[in-house]
DOGU-385522 format. One record per residue: x, y, z of N, C-alpha, C in turn. Coordinates in steps of 0.05 Angstrom, whole numbers, plus 32768, in hexadecimal, padded with zeros to 4 digits. Example, Ala and Ser with C-alpha at 12.3 -4.5 7.8 and 13.67 -1.06 7.14 Angstrom:
# DOGU-385522
81087F8E809C80F67FA6809C81087FBE809C 81017FD3808E81117FEB808F81028001809D 
//
This chain:
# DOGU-385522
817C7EA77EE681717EC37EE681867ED57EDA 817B7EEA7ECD81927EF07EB781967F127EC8 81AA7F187ECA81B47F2D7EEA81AA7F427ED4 81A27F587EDF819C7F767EDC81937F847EF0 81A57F857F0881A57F977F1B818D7F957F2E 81887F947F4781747F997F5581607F997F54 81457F847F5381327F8C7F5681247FB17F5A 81147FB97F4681137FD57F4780FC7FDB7F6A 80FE7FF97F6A80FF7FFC7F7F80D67FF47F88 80C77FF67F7580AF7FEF7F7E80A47FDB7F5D 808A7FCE7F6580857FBC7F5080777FC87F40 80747FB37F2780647FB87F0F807E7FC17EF5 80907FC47EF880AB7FC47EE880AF7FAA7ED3 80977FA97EBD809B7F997EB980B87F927E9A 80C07FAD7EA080D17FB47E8E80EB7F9B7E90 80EC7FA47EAD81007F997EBB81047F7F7EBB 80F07F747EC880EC7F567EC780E97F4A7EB1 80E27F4F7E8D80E37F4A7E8181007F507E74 810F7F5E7E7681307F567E7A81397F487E81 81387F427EA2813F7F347EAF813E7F157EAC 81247F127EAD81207EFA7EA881157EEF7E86 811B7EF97E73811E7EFA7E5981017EED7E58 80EC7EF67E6180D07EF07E5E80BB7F017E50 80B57F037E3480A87F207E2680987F267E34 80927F437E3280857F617E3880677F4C7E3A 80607F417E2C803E7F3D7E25803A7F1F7E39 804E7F1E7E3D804A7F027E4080517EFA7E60 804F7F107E70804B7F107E9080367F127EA5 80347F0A7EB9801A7F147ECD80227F1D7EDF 801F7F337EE380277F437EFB80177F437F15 80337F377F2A80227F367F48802E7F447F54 803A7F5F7F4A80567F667F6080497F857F68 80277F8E7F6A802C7F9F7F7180127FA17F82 80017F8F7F877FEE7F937F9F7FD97F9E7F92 7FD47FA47F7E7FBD7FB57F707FA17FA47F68 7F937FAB7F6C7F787F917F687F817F977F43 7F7C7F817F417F737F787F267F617F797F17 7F477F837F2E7F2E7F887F237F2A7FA57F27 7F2E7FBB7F117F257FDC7F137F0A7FDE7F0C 7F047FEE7F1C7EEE7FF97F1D7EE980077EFF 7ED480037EF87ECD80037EDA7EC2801F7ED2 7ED8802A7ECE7ED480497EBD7EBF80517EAB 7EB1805F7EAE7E9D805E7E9A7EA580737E86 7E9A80787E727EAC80917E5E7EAD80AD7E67 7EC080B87E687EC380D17E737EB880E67E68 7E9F80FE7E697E9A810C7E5F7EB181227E5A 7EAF81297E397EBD813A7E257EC081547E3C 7EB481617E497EAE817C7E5C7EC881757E70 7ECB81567E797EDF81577E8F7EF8815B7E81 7EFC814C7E697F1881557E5F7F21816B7E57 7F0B817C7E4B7F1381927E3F7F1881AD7E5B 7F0681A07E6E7F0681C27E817F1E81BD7EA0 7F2781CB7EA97F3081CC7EB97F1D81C27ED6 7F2E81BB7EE47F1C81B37EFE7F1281CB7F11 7F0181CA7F137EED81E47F267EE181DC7F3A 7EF581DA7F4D7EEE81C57F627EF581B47F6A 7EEE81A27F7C7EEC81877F837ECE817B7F94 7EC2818E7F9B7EA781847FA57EA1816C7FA7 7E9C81697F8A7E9081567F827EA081307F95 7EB9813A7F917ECC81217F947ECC81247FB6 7ECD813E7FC67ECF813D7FDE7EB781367FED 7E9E81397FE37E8781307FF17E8D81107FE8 7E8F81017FDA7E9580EB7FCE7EA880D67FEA 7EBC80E07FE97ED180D57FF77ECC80E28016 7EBE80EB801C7EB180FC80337E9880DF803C 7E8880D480297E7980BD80347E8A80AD8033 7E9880AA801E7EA3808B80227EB4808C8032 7ECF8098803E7EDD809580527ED58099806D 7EB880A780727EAF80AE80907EBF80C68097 7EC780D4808F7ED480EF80917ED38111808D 7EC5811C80A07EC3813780987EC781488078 7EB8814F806F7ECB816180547EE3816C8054 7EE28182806E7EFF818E806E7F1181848073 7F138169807D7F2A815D80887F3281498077 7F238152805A7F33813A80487F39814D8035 7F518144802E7F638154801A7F6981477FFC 7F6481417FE47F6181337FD47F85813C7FC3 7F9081237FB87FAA812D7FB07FB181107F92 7FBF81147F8F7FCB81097F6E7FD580F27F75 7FCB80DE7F817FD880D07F9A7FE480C47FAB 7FDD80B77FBF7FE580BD7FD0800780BE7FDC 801780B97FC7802D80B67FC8803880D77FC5 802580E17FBC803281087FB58032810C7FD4 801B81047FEE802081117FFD803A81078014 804080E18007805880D48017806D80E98012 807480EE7FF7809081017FF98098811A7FFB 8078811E8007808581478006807C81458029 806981328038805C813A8055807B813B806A 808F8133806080A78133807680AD8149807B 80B88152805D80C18173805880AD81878065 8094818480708083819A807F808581988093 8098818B80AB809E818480BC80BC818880C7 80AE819180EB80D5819880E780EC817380EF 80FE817880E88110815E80E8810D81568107 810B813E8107810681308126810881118122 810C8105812F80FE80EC813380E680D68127 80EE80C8811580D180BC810980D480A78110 80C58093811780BE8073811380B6806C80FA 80C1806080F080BC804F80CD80C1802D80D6 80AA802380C580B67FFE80CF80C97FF480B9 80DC7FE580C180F47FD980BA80E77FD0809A 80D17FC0809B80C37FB4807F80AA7FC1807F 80AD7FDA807080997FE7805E809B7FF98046 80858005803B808D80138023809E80278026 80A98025801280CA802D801480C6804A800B 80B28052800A80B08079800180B38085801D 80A38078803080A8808A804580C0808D8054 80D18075805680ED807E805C80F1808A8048 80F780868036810E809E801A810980BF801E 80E680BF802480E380D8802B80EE80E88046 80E680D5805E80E980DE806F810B80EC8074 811980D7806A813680D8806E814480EC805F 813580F580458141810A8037813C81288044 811B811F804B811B813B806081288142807F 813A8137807D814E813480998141812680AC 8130811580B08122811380C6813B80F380D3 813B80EA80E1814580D680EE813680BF80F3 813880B580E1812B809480E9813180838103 81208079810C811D80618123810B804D811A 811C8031811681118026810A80FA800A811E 80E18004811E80D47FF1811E80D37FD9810E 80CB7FC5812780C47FA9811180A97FAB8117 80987FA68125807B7FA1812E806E7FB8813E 80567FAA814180447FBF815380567FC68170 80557FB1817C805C7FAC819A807B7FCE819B 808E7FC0818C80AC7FD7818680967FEB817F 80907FF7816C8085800C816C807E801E8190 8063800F81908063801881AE8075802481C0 8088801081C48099800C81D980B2802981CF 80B1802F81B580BA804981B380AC805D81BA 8098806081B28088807981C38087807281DA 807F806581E4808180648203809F80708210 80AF806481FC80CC806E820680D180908206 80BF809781F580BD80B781E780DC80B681DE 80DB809F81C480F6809E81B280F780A881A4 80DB80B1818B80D280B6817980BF80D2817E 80BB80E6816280B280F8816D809180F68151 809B80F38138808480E8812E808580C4811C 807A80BF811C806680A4811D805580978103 805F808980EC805E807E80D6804F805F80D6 8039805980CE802E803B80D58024803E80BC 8023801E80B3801A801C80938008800A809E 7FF3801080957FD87FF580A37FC57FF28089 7FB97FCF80847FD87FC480817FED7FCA8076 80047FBF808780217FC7808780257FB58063 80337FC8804C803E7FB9803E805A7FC08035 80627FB1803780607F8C802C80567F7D8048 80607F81805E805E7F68807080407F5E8077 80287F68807580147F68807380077F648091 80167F6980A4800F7F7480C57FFC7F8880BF 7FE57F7E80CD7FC97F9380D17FC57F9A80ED 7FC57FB880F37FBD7FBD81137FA77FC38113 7F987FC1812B7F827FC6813A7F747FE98138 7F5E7FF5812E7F61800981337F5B8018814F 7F54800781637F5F800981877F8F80138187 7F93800481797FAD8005817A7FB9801C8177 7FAA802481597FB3804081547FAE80588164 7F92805681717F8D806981837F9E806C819B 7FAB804E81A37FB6805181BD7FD4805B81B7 7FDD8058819C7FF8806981997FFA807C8192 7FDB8092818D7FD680B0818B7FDA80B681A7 7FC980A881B37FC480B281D77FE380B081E7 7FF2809B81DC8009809C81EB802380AC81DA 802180B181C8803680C781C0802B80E381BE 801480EC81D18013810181DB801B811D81D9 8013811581C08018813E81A98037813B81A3 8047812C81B58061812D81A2806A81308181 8060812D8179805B812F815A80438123814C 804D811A812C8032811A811D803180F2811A 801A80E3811A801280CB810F800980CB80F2 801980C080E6801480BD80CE800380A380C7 7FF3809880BE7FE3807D80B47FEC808080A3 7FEE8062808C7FEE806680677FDE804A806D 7FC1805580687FB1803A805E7FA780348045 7FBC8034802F7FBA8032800C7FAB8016800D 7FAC800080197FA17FE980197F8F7FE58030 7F7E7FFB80337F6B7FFD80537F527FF08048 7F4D7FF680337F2E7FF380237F207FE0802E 7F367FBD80327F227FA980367F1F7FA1805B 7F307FB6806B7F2C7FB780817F1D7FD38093 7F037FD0808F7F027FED80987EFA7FF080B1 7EFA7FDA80B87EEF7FD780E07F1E7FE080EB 7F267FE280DD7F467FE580E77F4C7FFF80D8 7F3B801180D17F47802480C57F44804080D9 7F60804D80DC7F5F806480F27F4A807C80E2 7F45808080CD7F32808E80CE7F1A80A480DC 7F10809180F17EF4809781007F0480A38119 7F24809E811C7F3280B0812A7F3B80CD8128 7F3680D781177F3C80EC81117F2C81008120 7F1980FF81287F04810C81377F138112814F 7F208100815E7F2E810081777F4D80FC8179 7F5E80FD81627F7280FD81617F7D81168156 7F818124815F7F8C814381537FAA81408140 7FB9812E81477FD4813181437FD68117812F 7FBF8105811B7FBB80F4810E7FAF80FA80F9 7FC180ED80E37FC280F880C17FC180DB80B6 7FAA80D180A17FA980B680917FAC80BC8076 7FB680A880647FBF80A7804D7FA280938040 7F9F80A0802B7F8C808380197F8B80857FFC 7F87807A7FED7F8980737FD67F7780617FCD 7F6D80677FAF7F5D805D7FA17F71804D7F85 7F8780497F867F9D80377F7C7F8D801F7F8B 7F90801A7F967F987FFB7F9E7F717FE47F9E 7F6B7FF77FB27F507FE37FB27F3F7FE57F98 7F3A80047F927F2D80077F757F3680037F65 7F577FFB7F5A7F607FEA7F457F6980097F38 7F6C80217F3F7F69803A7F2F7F8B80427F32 7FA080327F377FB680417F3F7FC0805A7F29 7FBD80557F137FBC806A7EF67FAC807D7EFB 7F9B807F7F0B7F8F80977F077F9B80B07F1D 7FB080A67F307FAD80B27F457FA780C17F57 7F9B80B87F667F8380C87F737F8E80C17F91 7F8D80CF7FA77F8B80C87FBF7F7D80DF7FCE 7F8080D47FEF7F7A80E980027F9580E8801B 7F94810480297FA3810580457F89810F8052 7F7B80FE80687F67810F80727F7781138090 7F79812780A27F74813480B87F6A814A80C6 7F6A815080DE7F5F816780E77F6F817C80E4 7F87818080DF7F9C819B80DC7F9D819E80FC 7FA1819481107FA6819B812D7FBA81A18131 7FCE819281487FE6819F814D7FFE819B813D 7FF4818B811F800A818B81067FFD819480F9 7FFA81AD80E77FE981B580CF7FF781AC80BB 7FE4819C80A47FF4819280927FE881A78071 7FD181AD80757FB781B380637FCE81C7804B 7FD281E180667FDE81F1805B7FF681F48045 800481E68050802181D6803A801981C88025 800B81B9802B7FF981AC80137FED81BB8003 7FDE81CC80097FD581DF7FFB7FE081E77FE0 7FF081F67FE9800682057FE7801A81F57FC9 801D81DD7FD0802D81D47FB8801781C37FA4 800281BE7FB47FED81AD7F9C7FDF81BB7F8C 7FD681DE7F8F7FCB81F17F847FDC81F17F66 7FCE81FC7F537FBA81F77F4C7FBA81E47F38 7F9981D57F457F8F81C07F307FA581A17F30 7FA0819E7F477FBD81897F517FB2816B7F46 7F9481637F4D7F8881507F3F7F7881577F2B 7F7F81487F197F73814B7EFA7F53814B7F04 7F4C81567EEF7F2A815B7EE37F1F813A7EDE 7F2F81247ED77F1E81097ECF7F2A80FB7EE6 7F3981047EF87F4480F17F127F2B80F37F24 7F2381177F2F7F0E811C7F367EF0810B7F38 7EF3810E7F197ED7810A7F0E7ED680E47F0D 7EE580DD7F0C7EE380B77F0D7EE280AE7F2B 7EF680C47F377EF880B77F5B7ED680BB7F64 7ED280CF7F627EB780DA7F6C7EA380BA7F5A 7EA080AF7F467E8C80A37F3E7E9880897F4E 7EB480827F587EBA80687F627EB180627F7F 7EBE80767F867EAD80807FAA7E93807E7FB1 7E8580837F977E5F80867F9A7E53806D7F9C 7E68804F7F8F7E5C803C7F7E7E5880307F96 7E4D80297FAB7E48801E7FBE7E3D7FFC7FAF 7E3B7FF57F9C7E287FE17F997E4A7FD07F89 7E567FDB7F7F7E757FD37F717E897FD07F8B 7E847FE77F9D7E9B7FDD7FB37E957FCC7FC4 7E7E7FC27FC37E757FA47FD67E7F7F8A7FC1 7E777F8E7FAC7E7E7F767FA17E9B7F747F8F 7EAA7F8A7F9A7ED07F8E7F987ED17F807FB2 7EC27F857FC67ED67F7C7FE17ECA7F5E7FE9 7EB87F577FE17EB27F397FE07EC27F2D7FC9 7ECF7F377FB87EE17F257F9B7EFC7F207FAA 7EFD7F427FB97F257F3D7FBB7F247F327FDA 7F137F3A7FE77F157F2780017F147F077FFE 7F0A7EFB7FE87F007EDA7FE47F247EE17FDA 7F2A7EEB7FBF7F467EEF7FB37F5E7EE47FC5 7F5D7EFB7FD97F6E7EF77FEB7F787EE37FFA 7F537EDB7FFF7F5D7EB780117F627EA58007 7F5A7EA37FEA7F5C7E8C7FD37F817E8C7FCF 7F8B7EA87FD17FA67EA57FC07FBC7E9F7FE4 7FAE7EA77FFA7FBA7EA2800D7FB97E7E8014 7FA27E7780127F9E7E57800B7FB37E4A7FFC 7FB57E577FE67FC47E467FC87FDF7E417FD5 7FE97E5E7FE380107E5C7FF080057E4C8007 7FF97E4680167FFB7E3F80387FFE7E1E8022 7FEB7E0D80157FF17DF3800A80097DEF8000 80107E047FE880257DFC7FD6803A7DF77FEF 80497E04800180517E07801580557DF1802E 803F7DDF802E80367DC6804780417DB78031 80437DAC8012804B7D99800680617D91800C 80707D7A801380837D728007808D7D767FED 80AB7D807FEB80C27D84800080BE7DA0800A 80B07DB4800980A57DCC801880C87DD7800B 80C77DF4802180DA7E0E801980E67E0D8031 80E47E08803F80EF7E0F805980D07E20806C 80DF7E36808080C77E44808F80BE7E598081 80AE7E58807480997E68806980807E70806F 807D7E86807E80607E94808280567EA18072 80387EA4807A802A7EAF805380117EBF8065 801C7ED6806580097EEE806C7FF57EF58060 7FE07EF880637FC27F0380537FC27F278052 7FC77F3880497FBD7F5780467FAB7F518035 7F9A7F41802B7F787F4680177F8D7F497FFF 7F947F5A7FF87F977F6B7FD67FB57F627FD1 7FBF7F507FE87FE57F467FD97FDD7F397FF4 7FF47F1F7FEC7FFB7F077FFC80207F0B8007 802C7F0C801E80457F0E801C804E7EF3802F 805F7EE9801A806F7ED3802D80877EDE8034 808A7ECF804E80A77EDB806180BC7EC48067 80D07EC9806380DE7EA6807080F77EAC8066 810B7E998061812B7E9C805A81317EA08049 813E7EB6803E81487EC0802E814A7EB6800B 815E7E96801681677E867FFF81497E777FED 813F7E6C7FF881267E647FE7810F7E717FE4 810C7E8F7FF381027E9A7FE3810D7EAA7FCA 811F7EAD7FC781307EB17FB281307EA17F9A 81317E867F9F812C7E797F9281107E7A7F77 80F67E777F9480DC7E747F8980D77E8F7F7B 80E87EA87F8880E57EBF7F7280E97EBD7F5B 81067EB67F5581157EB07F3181017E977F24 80FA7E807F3880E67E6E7F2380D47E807F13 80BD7E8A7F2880A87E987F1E80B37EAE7F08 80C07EC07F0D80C57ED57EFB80CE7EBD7EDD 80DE7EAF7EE180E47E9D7EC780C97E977EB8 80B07E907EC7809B7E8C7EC280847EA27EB4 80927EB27EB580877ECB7EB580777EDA7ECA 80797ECB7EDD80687EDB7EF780797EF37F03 806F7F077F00807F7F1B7F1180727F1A7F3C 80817F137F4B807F7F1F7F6080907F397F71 80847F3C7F8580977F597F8D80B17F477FA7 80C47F4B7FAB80DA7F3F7FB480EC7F547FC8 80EB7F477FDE810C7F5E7FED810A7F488001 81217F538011812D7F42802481397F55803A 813B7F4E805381447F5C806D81607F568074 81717F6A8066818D7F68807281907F6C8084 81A57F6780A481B67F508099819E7F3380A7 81867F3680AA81837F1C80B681787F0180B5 81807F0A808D81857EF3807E81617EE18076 814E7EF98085812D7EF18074812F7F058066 811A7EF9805581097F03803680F07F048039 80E47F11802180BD7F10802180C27F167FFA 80AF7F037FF9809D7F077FE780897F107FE5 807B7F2B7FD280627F2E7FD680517F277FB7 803B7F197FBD80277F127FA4800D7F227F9F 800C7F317F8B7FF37F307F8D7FE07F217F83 7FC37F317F797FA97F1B7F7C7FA67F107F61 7FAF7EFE7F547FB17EF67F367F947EFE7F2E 7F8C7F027F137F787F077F0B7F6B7EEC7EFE 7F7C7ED57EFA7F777EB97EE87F717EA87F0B 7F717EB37F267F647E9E7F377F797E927F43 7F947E967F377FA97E877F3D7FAF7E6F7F30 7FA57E677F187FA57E5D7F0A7FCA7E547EFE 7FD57E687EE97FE97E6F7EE580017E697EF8 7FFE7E6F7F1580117E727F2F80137E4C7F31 7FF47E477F357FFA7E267F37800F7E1A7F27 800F7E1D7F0580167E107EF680377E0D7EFF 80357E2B7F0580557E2E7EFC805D7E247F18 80507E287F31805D7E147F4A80597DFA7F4B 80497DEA7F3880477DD27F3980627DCC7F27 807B7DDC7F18808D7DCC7F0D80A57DCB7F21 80B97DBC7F1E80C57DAC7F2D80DA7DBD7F36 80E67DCF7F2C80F97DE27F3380EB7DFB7F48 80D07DF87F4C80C57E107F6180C87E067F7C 80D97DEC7F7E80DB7DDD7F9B80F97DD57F9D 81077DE67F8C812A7DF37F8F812C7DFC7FAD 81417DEE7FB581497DFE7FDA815A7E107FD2 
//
């Protein structure tokens, strides 16, 4: 592997890895960022949306108003959903947050720049056991969690609104909620005053270029609306972000048969690691998590290290970090568009079973 610094800080860099691993620009498949493979199919944009300014959002808020199960006013539509990860700290006064040890790495960077104090989580259970402790004053859960691809209950979430008890704000980021929606806090919002969700049309709709997201809540005893307001005015989402989210949201007959492709996707590519994995001579302890839309394996450091540099030599890009100091790693894959085809080849050669 030919050194150039760090793995960059999120995937799809394929700049990088084509440095790195001296593999051309054209000649890679990218699994390093969780994004379905299959976008939702744009139809041509009428000439009116490009030329005029946006007058409104109606159209997109009644839209994302059926499909999410969510009041109008309590959804806020934004450039997404990552505009609202790095400005929602700064509207908040500095306190106490829970962030988990392995997750997307925007919400710490944010949180920490806006003075807030991290406490860090591994799982559901620690979580808890901090609020219960009243250690923490607001409350960060990525469901599913990525990279590690831990999915909670949406009973769970409710019971750690009810037990951190107005102390501050619950944040959700469900960017990968799409193919779980019996676990999505959502339908909580009604009864959670002090609970704010993240979503995005990046990841399941295949749209991350267009960006589009939502923060829906009630504005209760954290108002967020107003701050937001305030810096997304005016005309914060484009005129054709609008106008495509609103036709993706409507397609009811496309998002059944997205979530029957990447749900089969998911198990097919979670299948392919659990075998490659049982073969002789195997990697050592390797677990292979399912989140639907990316696969993440977890296990020792050194051989997954390994199977990272094969693949990238191969041209496979995956996404890669590791948990200092306690010496595990994760790989995360996403959903190949060739079936997994490609991934076989290159793990069926003899150097992808390097210790």
């Amino acid at each position: 592997m030919k050194r150039s610094g760090e793995p960059p800080a999120h995937g799809g860099d394929l700049a990088w890895a084509s440095r790195t691993f001296g593999v051309p620009l054209d000649s890679w498949q990218d699994l390093s960022t969780g994004i379905s493979p299959w976008s939702y199919p744009a139809p041509p944009v009428p000439a009116p949306i490009w030329q005029r300014l946006p007058e409104g959002d109606q159209r997109l808020r009644a839209a994302a108003s059926a499909y999410y199960g969510v009041a109008e006013p309590w959804l806020n539509a934004l450039p997404g959903s990552q505009y609202a990860i790095a400005r929602l700290p700064r509207w908040l006064p500095a306190a106490r947050v829970a962030l988990p040890v392995l997750g997307y790495s925007e919400h710490r960077r944010a949180w920490s720049a806006a003075g807030h104090q991290v406490v860090d989580y591994r799982d559901a259970g620690q979580l808890l056991a901090l609020v219960q402790a009243r250690a923490v004053e607001h409350l960060v859960v990525i469901n599913p969690n990525n990279p590690s691809a831990e999915r909670l209950e949406r009973a769970f979430i409710a019971r750690l609104h009810d037990a951190h008890d107005r102390r501050g704000l619950l944040l959700v980021d469900e960017a990968f909620a799409d193919l779980y929606p019996e676990s999505s806090a959502l339908p909580l919002i009604d009864t959670c005053p002090d609970l704010w969700v993240l979503r995005s049309l990046g990841k399941f709709f295949g749209l991350a270029g267009l960006r589009l997201g939502f923060l829906a809540g009630r504005d209760g005893h954290w108002p967020l609306r107003e701050p937001l307001a305030t810096e997304l005015a005016p005309w914060g989402v484009s005129h054709p972000a609008q106008w495509l989210g609103a036709q993706a949201l409507t397609d009811r007959s496309w998002q059944a048969q997205q979530h029957q492709r990447l749900t089969a996707a998911g198990a097919a590519l979670a299948q392919q690691w659990q075998d490659y994995f049982a073969q002789p001579p195997g990697l050592g302890r390797i677990a292979v998590h399912n989140a639907g839309l990316f696969v993440t394996l977890r296990g020792p450091r050194a051989p997954l290290c390994d199977l990272y540099q094969h693949l990238g030599r191969a041209g496979l890009l995956l996404r890669w970090g590791h948990e200092a100091p306690r010496g595990e790693a994760w790989l995360r894959a996403g959903l190949p568009p060739d079936g997994g085809r490609r991934l076989a080849e290159a793990l069926e050669k003899p150097s992808a079973r390097h210790r």
